[in-house]
Every structure is written in structure tokens, then in C-alpha cells.
C-alpha positions, 0 to 999 in steps of 0.5 A: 465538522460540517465541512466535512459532512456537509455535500453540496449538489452541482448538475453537470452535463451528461456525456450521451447515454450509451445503449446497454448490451448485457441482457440487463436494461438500465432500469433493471441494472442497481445503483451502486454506492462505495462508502470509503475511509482512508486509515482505518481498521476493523475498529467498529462495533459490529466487527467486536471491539469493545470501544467503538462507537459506529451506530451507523455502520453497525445497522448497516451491517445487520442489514447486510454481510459484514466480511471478517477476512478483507485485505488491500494488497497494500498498506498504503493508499496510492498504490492500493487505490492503483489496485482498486480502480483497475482490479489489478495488482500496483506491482503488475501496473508499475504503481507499486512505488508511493509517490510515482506516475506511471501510464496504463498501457491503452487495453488496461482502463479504471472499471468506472469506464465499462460503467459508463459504457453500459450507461451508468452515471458515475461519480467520485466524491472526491479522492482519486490518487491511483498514481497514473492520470485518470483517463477522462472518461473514467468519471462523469464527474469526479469533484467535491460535489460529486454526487448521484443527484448530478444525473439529469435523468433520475432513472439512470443506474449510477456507481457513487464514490464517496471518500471520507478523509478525516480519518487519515493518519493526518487527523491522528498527527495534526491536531487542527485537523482532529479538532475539525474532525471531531469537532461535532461529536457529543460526551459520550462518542468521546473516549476515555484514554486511560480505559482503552483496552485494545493498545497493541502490545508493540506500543509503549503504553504511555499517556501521549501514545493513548491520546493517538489511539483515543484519536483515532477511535474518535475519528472513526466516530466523526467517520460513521456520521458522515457514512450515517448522512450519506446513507440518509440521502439515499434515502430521502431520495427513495434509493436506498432499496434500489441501491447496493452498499459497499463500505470499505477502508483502504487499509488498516490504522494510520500509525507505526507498524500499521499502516504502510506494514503488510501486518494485519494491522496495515492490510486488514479492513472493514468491508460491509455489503448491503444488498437490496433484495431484489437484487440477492443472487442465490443465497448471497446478501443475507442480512445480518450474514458474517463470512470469513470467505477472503476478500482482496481489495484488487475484488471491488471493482470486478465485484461491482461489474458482476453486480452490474451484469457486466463481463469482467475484462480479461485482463482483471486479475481481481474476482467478483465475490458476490453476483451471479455467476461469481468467481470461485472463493479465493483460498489467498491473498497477496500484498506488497510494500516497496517504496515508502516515500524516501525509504525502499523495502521489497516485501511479498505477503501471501495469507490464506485465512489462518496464516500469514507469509512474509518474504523481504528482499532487503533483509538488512534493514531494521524494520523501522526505517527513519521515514520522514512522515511517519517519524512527525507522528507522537507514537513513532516519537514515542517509540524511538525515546523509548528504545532510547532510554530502554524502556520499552517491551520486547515486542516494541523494541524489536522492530529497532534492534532486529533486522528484518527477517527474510521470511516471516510465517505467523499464525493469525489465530494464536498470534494476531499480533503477528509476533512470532516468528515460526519460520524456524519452528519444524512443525510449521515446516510443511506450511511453510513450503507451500507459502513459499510456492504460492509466493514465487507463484504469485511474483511470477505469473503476475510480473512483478516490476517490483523487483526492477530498481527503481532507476531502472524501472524508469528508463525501461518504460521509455521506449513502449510507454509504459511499465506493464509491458516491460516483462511482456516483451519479446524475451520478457518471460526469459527475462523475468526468470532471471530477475526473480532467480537473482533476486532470490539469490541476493538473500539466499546468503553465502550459498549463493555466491556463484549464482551472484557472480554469474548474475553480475555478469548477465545482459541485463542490468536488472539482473546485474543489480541483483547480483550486487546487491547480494553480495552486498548483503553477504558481506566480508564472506563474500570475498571471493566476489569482490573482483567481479562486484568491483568491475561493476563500479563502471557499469553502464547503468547508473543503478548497478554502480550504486549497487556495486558502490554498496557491496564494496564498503560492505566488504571494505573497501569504500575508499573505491566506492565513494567518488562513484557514491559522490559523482551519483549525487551530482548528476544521477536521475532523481532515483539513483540520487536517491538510490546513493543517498541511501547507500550513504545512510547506511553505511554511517561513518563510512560516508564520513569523507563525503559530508561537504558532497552531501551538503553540495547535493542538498536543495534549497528549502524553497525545492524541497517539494520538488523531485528531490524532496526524497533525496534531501531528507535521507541525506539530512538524516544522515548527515544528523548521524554523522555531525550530531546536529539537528537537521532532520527535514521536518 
């Protein structure tokens, strides 16, 4: 455990302090430190749960104001933390895919940045991970040793991060790491697995599945210490009045249905704020408050400007929550998922204190994809043997048995395990509709690339350097309308057919890809489609072919669809080979003829961490599916 609680102090060399132009002086500006925790979900004992042992943290929070409805605008962290570094949307960025690299265009720049201008020394300890490259200027020093105690002049305000890292899912799943992590904890900050009484219902409850849920309350634990030591320091070191608190999570528990989910379980977090008084603006920061005012996670960085007396950018779409002359409360908040890894889903949440919205584009798709991260874990083994063999509840089994609904309204207050659907119900018909205006709302003003395939995406970025300005261009906003019309189309079933075809025929490809992927999506009733759909075979664009490949197995005809599946494989980019395998994973046994194209197109093991890695293990997957031999990637 000292491994991970133990922080070492390095002095580096100072880049020149910059004048200060806000009204504030430097002196008079506070510190500013972010506790953060990857994987976690309110789990502590000052937000109630009755087995959390977090002594540390809940003194924080009677000292400060514990906020009951913070969400990330996603449930994982890559794009999330792209979020929460430029207080800016990942789908309006283009960091919305986990696991991609994209460039920020010149005007948009990590908040640290405009810190360091106004003279903060600022300091990462130690996880980055926004998925663009950190411009240099973003942090003094951003190491293991990052630390405030780098600051050569000791009356200079500084921004500290530090990130804890044993309570990710890896620490659940891996039992060196947990064993690391909690090796320090003492009997009783142990856990009694068979009395846990918090297991969520859409788990089987079974001893391996507990032993997880055990794991991670301990971890938390090993997490408070570490929190409890850093906060120690800042006081030996006469700072903790002179500095504002934050501790956070990027997103909810590391486990299935959690984390990488839009559920409550993957985006709601603890968020606790210390504010010394000096430093409390009207009646903000009263210790020992509880708000349920909501929070996004994209609010951090423009709350820790506020806090700073500096102006936010004009291109922020977070708030500032706390400061003088804070942002009015938000009446929502959204979230995304999209690429997972190798699986894709397009999935849309907006939330306002009661009720959560989901809207998914891809409603073919069972809500539990295979993943090859999440299927290493005992409580996804757990599940899947229990679907197996029937054994599991209802509200387990589901996630295997049902394909994903396009639109998902859930009451928080009755229902905060969000399982049950109420789209259908008449009486929540009138909530619906607003949902449903907020979302469209949202995707719109926000330009959301997440709705431009990934193959695409990536070409488009090429000529202007980066995917923000994609939608921004001469005849984006035309554009856009569009994308999102075809979009909504695609999963608007048999009514929309025409309005499929028409788009099959649009200039752009990423309206053409939408048009095929409806018509995909409705099947043998969308026959009347299939001569249009078929004419996209040939299409210039690499992603719309695949598209069209998919909607003409889906209407029969695949012996037209695979050579155009095959030849994809072989000499397509990295993300229409991905695109192709999925196509082929999906249709089961008719990609039967095209299993010795499907091994050709395997890596050799010593590559599977190169760009295809994603490629290769959805076509393991399936060819498992089709041969029956174990050849899942592990």
C-alpha cells in the first residue's frame, strides 16, 4: 500500500510567473486542490451507505458540501476526463470514442492553462489520459511527483491534482493489484461479504459475485487513506485554510452495468467541496450543507476558474457552480457512450433531478455486447454462466435476452436501479416529450460527431486538423441537420423508409451511412429499399458499403454482401476493419463462408497491441461462434 500512498517531492524549474490581470493579486487568489478516484460511486459514509468505511472523507464533508446529484457525461474515463480538462463535451471534441487520438483546434486549451497564465503553479499527479496530446503548457509539472511542494515561491497560488488509481476496476479484477491496494487495511476496514446488503438486484447473487462487491468497498477504504494523507500534508504544510477542496470520481463502480453504462450506476459520483471561509461567496460552502442542485463533470474546470476570479472562455460549454457570480443551476444534464473498445453503441442521457432519458441509436444490439475487458471480470463470468444455465433474476437476465430499447425514461425516485422502462406508460407521456426535446436540443447546438461513423470521422479531420470543426465549416449546420434527421430516421422503423432511401441518396457519406444502417435495422419489411440499399455496395466510402453489406444479409441477400465484407477486411483503415468484423459477429452463421478470410485477417499475437487489436478480438469472438473453439483473445 505505500506504494501508493507514499508521494514523493521533486523541485522543477518554474516557467516565469506571469502578471495577474483579474482584480484578484496572486496572494489573495486560493489554492486549489482536486482529490480524484477512478471507479467509484457514492459509496462513502457520508452519502449513507451503510458498509462504507471512508472516516477521512466524511469529515471532509462536514466541513464542506456534499453534492448528491453530480454526474460525468460519460461512464468511462478517457472521454470523460477529455471533458473535464477543457469543460467541453468529448462528443462536441471528437474524444468521445475510448481509446482514440484527436486534436484540439488552436482556441480550445485544458483549463490548467489559463491558471498558469494568471500565475498558478499547477500540478497533475499523475493520470492524464484525455485522449489528445497535453499541449506543454497545461502543466507545471504533471509526474509522479507532482506535487504543490514543487513551487519554488511558497506564496504562489497553485491548482494540485492527484489521482488515485487503486480503486479502478483493475484493482476489482486483478487480484495482485487488490492484494497491493489494500494490503495496509486493518480487520475491521475489512468486509464481510456475505452481510453486504447493497448488491444490486441485476446481479446474480452468488459468492464470486460478493467477493467483487467486498473488493471494491475495501478498495474505497485504501482510497480514503490515501485522500486522508494528502489532506494531512496540506496541513503540515499551514495550507489547508488557504486551500479549496475538491473530491471527485470519474465515474461510477468498475463493474458490468456500471461503468461504461449511462445508468446511475456509471455516471453518478461522489463530489465533496471544502471551502475555507475566507474564501465563501454568499451563502456557498457551508460546512456540513447537502445539495441535490446538479452537477456535471464538464462544471469543474470552469468552477475551479470562477474560484480563481478568472473569466471562463467563451467556448466552455461547462458552468461554474460555486464563485462569485456563478452560472445559473443547471435544470439537466447529458451524457454519452459510443465506442467501447472494439464494441460500438450510440447512446444519448439526459437527466434532470428525477428522471432519466436514454436514447440509443443502435437498438439492435443486446445490451450486453461481448467486450473484451469487461468479459476478464468474475461478476460478467458470473453473469453469463448464469444466463447459461437460467438461473439468473429477471432483472439480470434481461440485459442478455432483450435488445436494447430505442428510448429508455426511468423515475430515479421510485426506480434507482433504473429497471423500468416507463417509455410506454401514457402517463409519463408528457415528460417524455420534453426529454425527447432536450435530447435533440442538446445532439444539435452541441454538434455532436458522435453521430459521423467512426471511418468517417477520421477522414473528415484530415483537411482542417481536427474533428471540432468538422459541423462548423461552410454548410455544417445544413450538414448537420441532416446527420441527425438520418440518424433518427435509422431507428424510426418501417415509417421511415423513404426518408431512408432519400438519404441513401444524399451528397454526403455520413448521411448515406445512416440511410443504410436503417434499412438495416428494419430488415425483411424494408424490401422495398433493397435496390437502393444494393447500389451502395459500390460506394465511394469504405464505411457506407460496410453499412449497406449489413443491410442486404439483414434482407437476405448476403451472397451480394460478403466478398464487399471480405475485401474490407483486407485492405480497409483500421476502423472500417472494425466496422466489417462487427458486421460479421453479427450476423452469425451468415459469415459462415468467409471463416478462412476471417483467420487471413487475424494478427499474429505479437501485434495484438497494435491498431488492430480491436479488429482481432471481435473477430475471435465470432469465429468461437462459429467453429465452437475457444479463441476468445484474453
Amino acid at each position: 500500500m505505500r506504494a501508493f500512498l507514499s508521494i514523493s517531492i521533486a523541485l522543477i524549474v518554474l516557467l516565469p510567473f506571469q502578471e495577474n490581470t483579474s482584480a484578484q493579486t496572486a496572494s489573495q487568489r486560493p489554492n486549489i486542490l482536486w482529490l480524484s478516484a477512478e471507479d467509484i460511486s457514492p459509496q462513502l459514509g457520508c452519502y449513507g451507505d451503510p458498509h462504507a468505511i471512508t472516516p477521512h472523507l466524511d469529515k471532509l464533508a462536514t466541513e464542506g458540501v456534499r453534492y448528491t446529484h453530480a454526474f460525468t457525461t460519460a461512464g468511462v474515463c478517457a472521454p470523460c476526463r477529455s471533458g473535464i480538462i477543457t469543460g467541453m463535451y468529448q462528443t462536441t471534441l471528437g474524444t468521445h470514442h475510448m481509446r482514440c487520438q484527436a486534436n484540439l483546434p488552436p482556441e480550445i486549451r485544458p483549463f490548467p492553462v489559463y491558471l498558469r497564465e494568471a500565475g498558478y503553479y499547477t500540478s497533475n499527479n499523475v493520470k492524464e489520459d484525455y485522449q489528445f496530446n497535453t499541449p506543454a503548457e497545461t502543466w507545471d509539472q504533471s509526474s509522479a511527483q507532482a506535487h504543490w511542494r514543487g513551487r519554488k515561491n511558497k506564496d504562489q497560488p497553485f491548482f494540485a491534482v492527484f489521482n488515485f488509481t487503486g480503486c479502478h476496476e483493475s484493482g476489482i479484477t486483478r487480484d495482485e493489484k487488490y492484494q497491493l491496494v489494500t494490503q495496509s487495511l486493518k480487520p475491521h476496514q475489512r468486509q464481510d461479504a456475505s452481510k453486504l446488503t447493497t448488491l444490486p438486484p441485476y446481479y446474480p447473487d452468488t459468492q464470486k459475485t460478493r467477493e467483487d462487491w467486498k473488493r471494491n468497498y475495501e478498495l474505497i477504504t485504501a482510497m480514503d487513506a490515501w485522500a486522508g494523507q494528502i489532506i494531512s500534508q496540506l496541513k503540515e504544510d499551514g495550507l489547508y485554510d488557504e486551500t479549496i477542496i475538491m473530491f471527485w470520481s470519474d465515474h461510477g463502480v468498475g463493474l458490468p452495468r456500471a461503468k461504461r453504462w449511462l445508468y446511475d450506476s456509471g455516471t453518478r459520483v461522489p463530489l465533496i467541496v471544502r471551502i475555507p471561509e475566507k474564501f465563501r461567496k454568499e451563502d456557498q460552502g457551508k460546512p456540513g450543507l447537502v445539495t441535490d442542485e446538479l452537477v456535471s463533470s464538464i462544471d469543474f474546470g470552469p468552477t475551479v476558474l470562477n474560484l480563481a476570479g478568472l473569466k471562463l472562455p467563451a467556448h466552455m460549454q461547462g458552468k461554474s457552480f460555486l464563485g462569485a457570480g456563478r452560472s445559473d443551476p443547471r435544470k439537466y444534464v447529458f451524457g454519452a457512450r459510443d465506442r467501447m473498445d472494439e464494441r460500438y453503441d450510440i447512446i444519448r442521457m439526459v437527466r434532470d433531478k428525477r428522471y432519466k432519458y436514454l436514447r440509443n441509436y443502435e437498438p439492435l444490439k443486446t445490451y450486453y455486447q461481448y467486450m473484451n475487458t469487461s468479459e476478464k471480470g468474475v461478476t460478467m463470468t458470473e453473469l453469463r454462466h448464469g444466463h447459461k444455465n437460467g438461473s439468473l433474476s429477471p432483472e439480470a437476465d434481461k440485459y442478455f435476452s432483450e435488445t436494447i430499447s430505442v428510448e429508455e425514461l426511468y423515475d430515479t425516485n421510485s426506480d434507482p436501479h433504473e429497471l423500468t422502462n416507463l417509455v410506454r406508460d401514457p402517463k409519463y407521456a408528457e415528460i417524455l416529450d420534453r426529454f425527447r426535446q432536450q435530447h435533440l436540443t442538446w445532439v444539435t447546438q452541441t454538434k455532436d460527431l458522435g453521430m459521423i461513423a467512426e471511418p468517417l470521422l477520421a477522414e473528415l479531420e484530415v483537411p482542417i486538423g481536427h474533428r471540432y470543426g468538422i459541423l462548423r465549416q461552410e454548410n455544417g449546420e445544413a450538414l448537420a441537420k441532416r446527420l441527425y434527421q438520418a440518424s433518427a430516421n435509422a431507428v424510426a422503423g418501417v415509417s421511415a423508409i423513404e426518408a431512408l432511401i432519400e438519404a441513401m441518396h444524399d451528397q454526403q457519406a455520413v448521411v448515406r451511412y445512416w440511410g443504410a444502417v436503417g434499412i438495416g435495422n428494419i430488415g425483411a419489411d424494408a424490401m422495398s429499399a433493397k435496390r437502393h440499399v444494393t447500389e451502395l455496395l459500390d460506394d465511394e466510402s469504405g464505411a457506407v458499403r460496410i453499412a449497406a453489406a449489413r443491410a442486404v444479409c439483414h434482407l437476405g441477400n448476403p451472397e451480394l454482401a460478403l466478398p464487399i465484407l471480405s475485401q474490407e477486411l483486407k485492405i480497409g483503415s483500421q476502423w472500417e476493419r472494425l466496422q466489417a468484423a462487427i458486421v460479421l459477429d453479427e450476423i452469425g452463421e451468415q459469415a459462415t463462408p468467409l471463416i478462412d478470410a476471417m483467420h487471413a485477417a487475424l494478427l499474429p499475437k505479437t501485434e495484438l497491441f497494435s491498431e488492430g487489436k480491436y479488429t482481432v478480438r471481435v473477430i475471435n469472438k465470432a469465429l468461437n461462434d462459429l467453429e465452437g473453439t475457444n479463441r476468445i483473445v484474453r
